[in-house]
C-alpha positions as CSV (number, residue, x, y, z in Angstrom):
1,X,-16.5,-8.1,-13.8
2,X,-14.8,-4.9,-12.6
3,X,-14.8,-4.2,-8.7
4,X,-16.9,-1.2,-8.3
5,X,-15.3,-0.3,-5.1
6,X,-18.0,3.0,-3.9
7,X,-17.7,5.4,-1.3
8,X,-21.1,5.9,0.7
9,X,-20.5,9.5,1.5
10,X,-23.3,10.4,3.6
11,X,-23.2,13.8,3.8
12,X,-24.9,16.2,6.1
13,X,-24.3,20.0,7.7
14,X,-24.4,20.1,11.1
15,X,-23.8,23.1,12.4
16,X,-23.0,24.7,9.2
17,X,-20.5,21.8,8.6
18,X,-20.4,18.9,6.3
19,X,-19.6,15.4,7.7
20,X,-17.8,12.3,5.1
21,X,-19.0,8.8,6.6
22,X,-16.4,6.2,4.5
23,X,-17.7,2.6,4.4
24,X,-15.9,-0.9,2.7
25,X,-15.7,0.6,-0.4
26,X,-13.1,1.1,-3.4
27,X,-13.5,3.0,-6.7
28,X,-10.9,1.8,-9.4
29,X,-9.3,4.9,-9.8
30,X,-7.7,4.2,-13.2
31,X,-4.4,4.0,-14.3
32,X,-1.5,5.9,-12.3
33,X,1.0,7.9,-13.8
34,X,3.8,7.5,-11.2
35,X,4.5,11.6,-10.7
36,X,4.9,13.0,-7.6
37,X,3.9,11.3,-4.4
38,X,5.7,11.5,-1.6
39,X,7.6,8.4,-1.5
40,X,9.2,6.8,-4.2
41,X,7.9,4.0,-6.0
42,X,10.3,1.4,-6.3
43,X,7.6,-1.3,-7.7
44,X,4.0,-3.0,-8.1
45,X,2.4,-6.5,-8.1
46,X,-1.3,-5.9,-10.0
47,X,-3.5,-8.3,-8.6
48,X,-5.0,-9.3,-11.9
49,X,-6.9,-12.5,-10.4
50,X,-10.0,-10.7,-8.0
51,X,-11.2,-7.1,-8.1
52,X,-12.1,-7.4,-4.6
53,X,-8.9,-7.0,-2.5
54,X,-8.7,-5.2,0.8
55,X,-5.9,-5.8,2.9
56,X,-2.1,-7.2,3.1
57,X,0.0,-8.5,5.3
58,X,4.0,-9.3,5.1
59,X,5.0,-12.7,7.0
60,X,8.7,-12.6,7.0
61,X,9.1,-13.8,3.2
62,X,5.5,-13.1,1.7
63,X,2.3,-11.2,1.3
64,X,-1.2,-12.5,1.9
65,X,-3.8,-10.3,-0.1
66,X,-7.3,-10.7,1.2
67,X,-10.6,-10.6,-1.1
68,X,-14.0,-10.4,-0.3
69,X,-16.5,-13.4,-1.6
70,X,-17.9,-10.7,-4.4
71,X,-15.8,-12.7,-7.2
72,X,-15.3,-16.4,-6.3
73,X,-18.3,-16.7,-4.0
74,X,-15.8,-17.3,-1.1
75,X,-13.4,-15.2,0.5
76,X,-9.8,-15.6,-0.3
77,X,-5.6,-15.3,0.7
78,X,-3.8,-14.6,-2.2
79,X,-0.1,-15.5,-1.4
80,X,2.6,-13.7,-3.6
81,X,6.6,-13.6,-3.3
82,X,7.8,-10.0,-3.8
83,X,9.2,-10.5,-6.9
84,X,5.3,-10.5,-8.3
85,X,5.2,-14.3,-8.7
86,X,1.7,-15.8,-7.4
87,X,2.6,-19.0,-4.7
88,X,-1.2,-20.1,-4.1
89,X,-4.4,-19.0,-3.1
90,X,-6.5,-20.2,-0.1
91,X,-10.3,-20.0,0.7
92,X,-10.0,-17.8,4.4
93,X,-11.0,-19.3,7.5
94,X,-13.0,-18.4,10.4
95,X,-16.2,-18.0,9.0
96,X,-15.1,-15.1,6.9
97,X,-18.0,-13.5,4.2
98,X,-18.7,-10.5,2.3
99,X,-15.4,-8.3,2.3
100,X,-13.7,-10.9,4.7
101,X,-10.4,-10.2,7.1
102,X,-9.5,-6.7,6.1
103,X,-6.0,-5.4,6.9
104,X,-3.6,-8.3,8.1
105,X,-0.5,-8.3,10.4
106,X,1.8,-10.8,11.6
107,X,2.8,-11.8,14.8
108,X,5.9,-13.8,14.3
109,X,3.7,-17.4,14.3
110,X,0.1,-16.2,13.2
111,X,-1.3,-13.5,10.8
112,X,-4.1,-11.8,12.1
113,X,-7.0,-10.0,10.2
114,X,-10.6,-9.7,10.9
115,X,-14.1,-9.1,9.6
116,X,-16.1,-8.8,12.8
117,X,-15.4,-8.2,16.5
118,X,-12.9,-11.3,16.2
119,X,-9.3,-10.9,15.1
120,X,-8.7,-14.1,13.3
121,X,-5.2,-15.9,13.4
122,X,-3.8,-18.2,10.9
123,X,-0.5,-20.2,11.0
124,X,1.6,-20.4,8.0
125,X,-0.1,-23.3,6.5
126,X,-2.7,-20.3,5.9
127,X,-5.0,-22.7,8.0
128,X,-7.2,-21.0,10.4
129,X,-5.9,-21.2,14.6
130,X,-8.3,-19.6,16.6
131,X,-9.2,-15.7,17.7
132,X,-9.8,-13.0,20.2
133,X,-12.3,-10.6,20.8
134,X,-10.6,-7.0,19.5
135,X,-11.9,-3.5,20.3
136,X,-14.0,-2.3,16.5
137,X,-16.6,-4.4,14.7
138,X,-14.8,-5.2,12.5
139,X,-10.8,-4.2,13.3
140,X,-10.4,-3.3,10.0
141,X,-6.9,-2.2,10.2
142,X,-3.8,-4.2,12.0
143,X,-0.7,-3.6,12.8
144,X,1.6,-5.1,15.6
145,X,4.8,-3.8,17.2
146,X,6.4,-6.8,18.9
147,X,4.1,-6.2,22.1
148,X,0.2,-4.4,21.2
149,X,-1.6,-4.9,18.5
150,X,-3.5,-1.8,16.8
151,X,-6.3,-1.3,14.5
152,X,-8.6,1.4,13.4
153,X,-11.3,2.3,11.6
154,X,-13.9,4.9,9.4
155,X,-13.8,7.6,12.1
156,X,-13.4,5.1,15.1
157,X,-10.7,5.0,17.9
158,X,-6.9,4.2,17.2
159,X,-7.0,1.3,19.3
160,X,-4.0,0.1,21.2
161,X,-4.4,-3.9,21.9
162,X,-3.2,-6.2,24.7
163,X,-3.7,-10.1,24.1
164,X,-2.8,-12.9,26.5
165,X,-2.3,-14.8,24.1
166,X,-5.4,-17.5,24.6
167,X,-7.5,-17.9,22.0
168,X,-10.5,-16.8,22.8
169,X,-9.9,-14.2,25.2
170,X,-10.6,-10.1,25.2
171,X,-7.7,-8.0,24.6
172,X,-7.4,-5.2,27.0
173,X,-7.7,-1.8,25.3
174,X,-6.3,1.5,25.4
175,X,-7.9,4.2,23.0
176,X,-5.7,6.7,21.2
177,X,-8.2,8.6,19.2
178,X,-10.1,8.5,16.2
179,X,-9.5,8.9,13.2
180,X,-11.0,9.2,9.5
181,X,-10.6,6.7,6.7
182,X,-8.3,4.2,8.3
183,X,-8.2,1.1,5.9
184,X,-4.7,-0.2,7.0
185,X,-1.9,0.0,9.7
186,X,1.8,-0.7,9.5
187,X,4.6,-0.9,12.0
188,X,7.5,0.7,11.3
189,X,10.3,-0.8,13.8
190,X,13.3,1.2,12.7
191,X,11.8,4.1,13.1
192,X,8.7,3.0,16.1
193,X,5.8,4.6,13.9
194,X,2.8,3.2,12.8
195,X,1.9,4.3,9.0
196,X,-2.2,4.3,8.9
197,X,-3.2,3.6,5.2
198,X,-6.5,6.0,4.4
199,X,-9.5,5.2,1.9
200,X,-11.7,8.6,1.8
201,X,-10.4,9.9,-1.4
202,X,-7.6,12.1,0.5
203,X,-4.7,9.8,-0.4
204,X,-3.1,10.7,3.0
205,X,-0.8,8.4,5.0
206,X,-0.5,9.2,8.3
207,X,2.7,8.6,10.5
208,X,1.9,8.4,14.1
209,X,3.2,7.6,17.8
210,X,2.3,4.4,19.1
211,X,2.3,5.1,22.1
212,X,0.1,8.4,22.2
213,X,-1.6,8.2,19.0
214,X,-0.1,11.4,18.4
215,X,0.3,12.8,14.4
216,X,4.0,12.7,13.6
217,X,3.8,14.0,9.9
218,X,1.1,13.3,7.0
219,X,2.2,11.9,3.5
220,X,0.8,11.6,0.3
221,X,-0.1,8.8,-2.2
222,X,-1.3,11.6,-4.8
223,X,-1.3,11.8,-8.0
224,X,-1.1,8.2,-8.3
225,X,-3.6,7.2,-6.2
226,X,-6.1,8.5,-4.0
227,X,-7.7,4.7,-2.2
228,X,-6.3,2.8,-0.3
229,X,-6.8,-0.7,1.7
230,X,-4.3,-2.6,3.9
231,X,-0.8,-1.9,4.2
232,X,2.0,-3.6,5.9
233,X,5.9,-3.1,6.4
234,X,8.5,-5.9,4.6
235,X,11.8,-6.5,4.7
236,X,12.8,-7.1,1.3
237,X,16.0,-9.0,-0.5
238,X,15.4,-6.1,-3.5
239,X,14.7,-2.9,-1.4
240,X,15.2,-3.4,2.3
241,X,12.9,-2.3,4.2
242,X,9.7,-1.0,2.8
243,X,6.1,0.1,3.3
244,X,3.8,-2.2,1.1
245,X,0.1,-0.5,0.4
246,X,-2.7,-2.5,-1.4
247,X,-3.9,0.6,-3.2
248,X,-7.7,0.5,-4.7
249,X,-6.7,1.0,-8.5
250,X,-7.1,-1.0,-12.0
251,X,-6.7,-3.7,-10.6
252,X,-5.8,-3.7,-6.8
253,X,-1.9,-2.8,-6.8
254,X,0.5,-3.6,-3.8
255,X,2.5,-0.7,-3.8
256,X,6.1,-0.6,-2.8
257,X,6.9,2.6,-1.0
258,X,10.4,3.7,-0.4
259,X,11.2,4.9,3.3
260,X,14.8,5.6,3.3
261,X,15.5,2.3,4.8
262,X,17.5,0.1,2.0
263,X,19.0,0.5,-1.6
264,X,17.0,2.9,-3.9
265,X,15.5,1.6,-7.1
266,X,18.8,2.9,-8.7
267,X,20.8,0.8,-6.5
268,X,18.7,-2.4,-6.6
269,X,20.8,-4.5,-8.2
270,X,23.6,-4.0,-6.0
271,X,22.2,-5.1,-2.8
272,X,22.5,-8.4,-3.5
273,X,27.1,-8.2,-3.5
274,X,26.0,-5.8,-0.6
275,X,25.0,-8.0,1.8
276,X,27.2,-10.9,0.9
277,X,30.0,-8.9,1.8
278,X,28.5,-9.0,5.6
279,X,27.4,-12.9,5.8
């Protein structure tokens, strides 16, 4: 059964304007014809095995693709290498139902994700840990920088988050504005930018300043797609380092996105000898 991934557009003019409300949602938009987006594509993994994948998240070697219970009747992880190879797939923890964790980031020790006001962390046995209380219902997209975590949401505040780290506890919040269509969040360290992921048809990816939640630049998935879920960065043996989307297509698609920061496609092969010269 094909995901039918809708957007509730609720529409209505206010003040002789109209107003787009995004909700969990994602249309298969067909097939792309890899043109002319603004990044290079340098490769795919198709995630053939549930039409009802939201988010991602990259933890050091891998990437965990959530699903919602639509398909299976429980949600689910879906661990792949980046070579496209499928490792395992786990039923999520921490109570998750309907479209589960969302967008996922990692931490160094725990990836987080959520479906409510909880941010969920699970170790690397994909086992559930424990949680805190985030600032959204749920923080839908994650990203994390070495110190805050952030998340977003459908025209809700970029939210800047401080966690003890008890489980349990509150995370203190700073708000950095909101936004519209925020599925995902990535952090860019090489550059300190977060890349926000968008699902309301736009195919924008936003580049921002974490620490003002100012807009840096805007970027574009179009032609080849125009939905998006999760993303997350990754530090790849084939590309370096790259921005990862879980585009809403036929099927879900990671989508590996070429920053400028390892070998292009063309020089793939060599970055293998490359880095053996420096061991």
């Amino acid at each position: 059964m094909r995901k039918v991934i809708f957007a509730l557009a609720l529409t209505a003019f206010i003040a002789g304007g109209a107003s787009a409300f995004t909700a969990d949602f994602s249309q298969k938009a067909g097939t792309p014809n890899y043109s002319d987006g603004t990044f290079p594509i340098l490769g795919t993994i198709p995630n053939d095995q549930n039409d009802y994948c939201v988010g991602v998240g990259y933890d050091g070697t891998n990437f965990w693709v959530s699903a919602g219970d639509q398909a299976t009747g429980q949600c689910e992880f879906y661990i792949w290498d980046e070579y496209g190879n499928l490792l395992d797939n786990v039923p999520q923890g921490g109570g998750a139902s309907s479209w589960g964790h969302r967008d996922m980031c990692w931490n160094g020790s725990y990836m987080f994700g959520s479906f409510s006001t909880m941010v969920d962390g699970f170790g690397p046995d994909y086992m559930f840990a424990g949680y805190f209380i985030g600032a959204l219902n749920p923080n839908r997209a994650m990203a994390y920088n070495g110190t805050y975590f952030y998340t977003a949401g459908f025209g809700e505040q970029l939210t800047q988050m401080e966690w003890d780290g008890v489980w349990g506890s509150a995370a203190s919040n700073t708000y950095l504005g909101a936004w519209d269509g925020a599925y995902g969040l990535a952090y860019c360290g090489i550059d300190d930018v977060l890349y926000m992921s968008t699902a309301d048809y736009s195919g924008n990816i936003h580049m921002i300043d974490p620490g003002t939640g100012f807009l840096l630049d805007t970027f574009t998935s179009l032609p080849e797609y125009d939905i998006a879920g999760g993303c997350t960065m990754a530090c790849t043996a084939q590309f370096g380092d790259i921005l990862v989307i879980l585009m809403q297509s036929a099927p879900d698609t990671l989508v590996f996105y070429d920053l400028g920061h390892g070998p292009s496609a063309t020089d793939a092969g060599s970055w293998g000898a490359i880095k053996a010269m420096y061991r």
